[in-house]
N, C-alpha and C positions, 0 to 999 in steps of 0.2 A: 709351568705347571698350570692346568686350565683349574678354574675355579669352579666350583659347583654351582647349577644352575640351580633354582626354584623352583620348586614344584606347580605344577598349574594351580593345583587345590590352594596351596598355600599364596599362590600369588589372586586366585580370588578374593578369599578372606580378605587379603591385606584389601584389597581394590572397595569391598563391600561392609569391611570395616565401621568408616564413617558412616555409613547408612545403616548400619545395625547396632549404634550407640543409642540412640533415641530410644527405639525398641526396647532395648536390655534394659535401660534404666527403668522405663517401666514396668518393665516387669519386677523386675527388683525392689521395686514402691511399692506397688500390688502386693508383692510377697513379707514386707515387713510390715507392710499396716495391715495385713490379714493377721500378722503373727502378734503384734502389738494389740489388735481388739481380742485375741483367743487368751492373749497373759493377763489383761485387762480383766475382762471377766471370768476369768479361774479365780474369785473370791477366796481369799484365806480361811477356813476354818475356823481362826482364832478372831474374824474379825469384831469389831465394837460397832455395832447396828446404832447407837448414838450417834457416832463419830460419823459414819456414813450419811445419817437421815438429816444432822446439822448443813453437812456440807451438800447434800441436796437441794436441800431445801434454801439455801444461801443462794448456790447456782440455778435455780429456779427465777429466782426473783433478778438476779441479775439479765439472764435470759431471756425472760417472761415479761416477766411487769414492766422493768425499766426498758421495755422495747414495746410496748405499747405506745407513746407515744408519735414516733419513727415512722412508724407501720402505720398507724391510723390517719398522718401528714402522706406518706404517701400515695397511700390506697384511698385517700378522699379525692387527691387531679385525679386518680389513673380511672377512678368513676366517673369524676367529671367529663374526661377526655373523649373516653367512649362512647358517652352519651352525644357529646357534641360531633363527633363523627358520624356516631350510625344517623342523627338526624341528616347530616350532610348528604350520608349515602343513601337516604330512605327518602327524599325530598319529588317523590311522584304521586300524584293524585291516584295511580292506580293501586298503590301499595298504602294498608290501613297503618294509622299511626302508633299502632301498638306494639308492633315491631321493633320498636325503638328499645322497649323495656323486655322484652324477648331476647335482643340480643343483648342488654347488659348484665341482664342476668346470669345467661351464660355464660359469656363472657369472664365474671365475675366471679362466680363460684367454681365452673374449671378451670379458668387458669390465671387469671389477674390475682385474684384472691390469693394465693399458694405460690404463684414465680415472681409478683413484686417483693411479697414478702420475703419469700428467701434471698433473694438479689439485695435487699438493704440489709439482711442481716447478715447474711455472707460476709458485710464490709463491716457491721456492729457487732455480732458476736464470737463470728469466726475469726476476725483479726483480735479483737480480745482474746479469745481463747489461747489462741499461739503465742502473742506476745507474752501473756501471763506463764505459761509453761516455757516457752523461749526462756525468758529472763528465771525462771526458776533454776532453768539445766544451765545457763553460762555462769551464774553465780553459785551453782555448786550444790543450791538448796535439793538437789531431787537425789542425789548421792547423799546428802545429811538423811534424806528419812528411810532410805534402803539402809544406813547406819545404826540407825535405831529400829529394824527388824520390820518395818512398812512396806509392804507393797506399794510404790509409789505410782505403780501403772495404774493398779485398783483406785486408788483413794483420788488422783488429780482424771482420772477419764471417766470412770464409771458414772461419777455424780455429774458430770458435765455432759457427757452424753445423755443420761436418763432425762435432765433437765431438759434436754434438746428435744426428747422424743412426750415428752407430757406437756410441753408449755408451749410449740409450735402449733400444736390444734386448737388452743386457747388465741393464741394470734390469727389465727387464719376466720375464727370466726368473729374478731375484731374486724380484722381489714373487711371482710364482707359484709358486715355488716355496716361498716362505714364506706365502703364503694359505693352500695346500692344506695343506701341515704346521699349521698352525694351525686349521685346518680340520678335520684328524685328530685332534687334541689334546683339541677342544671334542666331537666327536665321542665319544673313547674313554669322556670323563668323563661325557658324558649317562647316564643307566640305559635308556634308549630306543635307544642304537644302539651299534654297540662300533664298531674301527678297522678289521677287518675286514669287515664288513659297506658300511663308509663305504669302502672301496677297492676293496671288488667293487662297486660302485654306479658309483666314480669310471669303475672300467677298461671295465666294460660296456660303454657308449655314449661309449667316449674316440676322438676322430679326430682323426690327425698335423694334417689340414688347421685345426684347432684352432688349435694352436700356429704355423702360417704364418700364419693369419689374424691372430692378437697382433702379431708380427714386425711383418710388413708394417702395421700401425696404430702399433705403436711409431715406427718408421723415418718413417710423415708425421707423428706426435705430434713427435717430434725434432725436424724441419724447421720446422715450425708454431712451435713455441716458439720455439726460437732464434731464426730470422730475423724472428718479430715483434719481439722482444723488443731485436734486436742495429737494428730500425729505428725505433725508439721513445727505446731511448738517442745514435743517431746525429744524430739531428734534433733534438734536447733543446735547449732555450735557455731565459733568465732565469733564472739561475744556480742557487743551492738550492733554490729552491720551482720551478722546473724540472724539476732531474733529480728530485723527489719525484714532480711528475707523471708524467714517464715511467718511472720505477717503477711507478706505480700502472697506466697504462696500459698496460706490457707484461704486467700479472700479468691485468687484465683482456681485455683485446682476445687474449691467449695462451687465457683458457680457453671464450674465443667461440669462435675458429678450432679447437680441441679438441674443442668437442662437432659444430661442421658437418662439423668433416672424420670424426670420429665414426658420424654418419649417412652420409655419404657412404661411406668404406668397407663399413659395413653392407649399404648400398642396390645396392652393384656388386659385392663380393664374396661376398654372402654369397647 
């Protein structure tokens, strides 16, 4: 008795399978961290605008302030740096020495300012974020407050997001502000250009739209992190070696979404 053969179609599939696992899953990620930020921000009716503004305001400062110093160690070399290059690459009699501060400026407010930063917080808030909701969901705690009648999407994402999306402009005009002063420093100390010379270069070619264009990259940097980061530690499971992986996956999948929406703002804004 011959046995039934296989269908073409069905033996494609099987063949294309493995190559359409990658694909699916993300889509399938897409499709719950879309549904996870719409549960998130469907607010309860009944909720406690105290209980919300406390925990804000907490996550702000964890956020915000206590990353102030991170960000201002880093974005003080990454001014240094740039300035010690563009002088490397500007080193010709025929090109004026103000260029040097022309380009760090730029430099510095589109895109040093806003991708250093998010890149060390990627590893400082967003791996906080998920380990903190990781260790919440294996220990049971985020089933105890949907127990007691809590939105627990609202209460652990909302205030950590918001914090991501008000206190990332407040860093971005840190680190720029300490680029460029570092920037100045490395500059004054070269025998190739003094502070002045690096400040008439800065202010020549400086445009407000500059610093909107940071802002508004900062504010989707903010959102970007957090809310991957707060849906990586939400969905965490197998307990320690768990919340380790979505640690690890918010710091990575955080600084995916950073550099496309990176381009992205470039590509429509700029």
């Amino acid at each position: 008795m011959e046995t039934a053969r296989p269908s073409p179609l069905r033996s494609l599939f099987e063949i294309l399978r493995p190559l359409l696992a990658g694909p699916i899953r993300v889509i399938e990620g897409v499709g719950a961290y879309s549904l996870l930020l719409a549960r998130a921000f469907n607010l309860p009716r009944d909720l406690s605008p105290k209980l919300y503004l406390r925990n804000t305001l907490t996550q702000m400062v964890q956020v915000g302030i206590d990353s102030i110093p991170i960000v201002a160690l880093a974005t003080a070399f990454s001014g240094g740096v740039v300035v010690v290059q563009a002088i490397y690459q500007l080193e010709n009699p025929l090109l004026p020495a103000t260029l040097v501060g022309t380009f760090a400026e730029q430099s510095i407010l589109l895109e040093l300012g806003t991708l250093v930063t998010a890149f060390v917080l990627c590893g400082r808030v967003g791996a906080r974020i998920a380990a903190e909701l990781g260790t919440m969901r294996v220990k049971e705690q985020i089933d105890a407050l949907e127990a007691m009648g809590i939105n627990s999407l609202s209460y652990l994402v909302v205030p950590r997001v918001v914090a991501g999306i008000l206190m990332f402009p407040l860093l971005y005009v840190v680190a720029s502000t300490v680029g460029m002063l570092s920037g100045l420093l490395v500059a004054d100390a070269s025998p190739a250009l003094s502070a002045g010379l690096f400040w008439e270069g800065a202010r020549e070619f400086f445009k407000v739209y500059d610093v909107v264009f940071g802002l508004v990259k900062s504010l989707v940097f903010g959102f970007a992190i957090t809310s991957v980061a707060c849906y990586t530690g939400y969905y965490a499971k197998g307990g320690a070696e768990g919340v380790g992986e979505a640690t690890t996956r918010a710091a990575v999948l955080g600084c995916v979404c950073v550099l496309i929406a990176d381009y992205v703002c470039a590509a429509l804004l700029l």
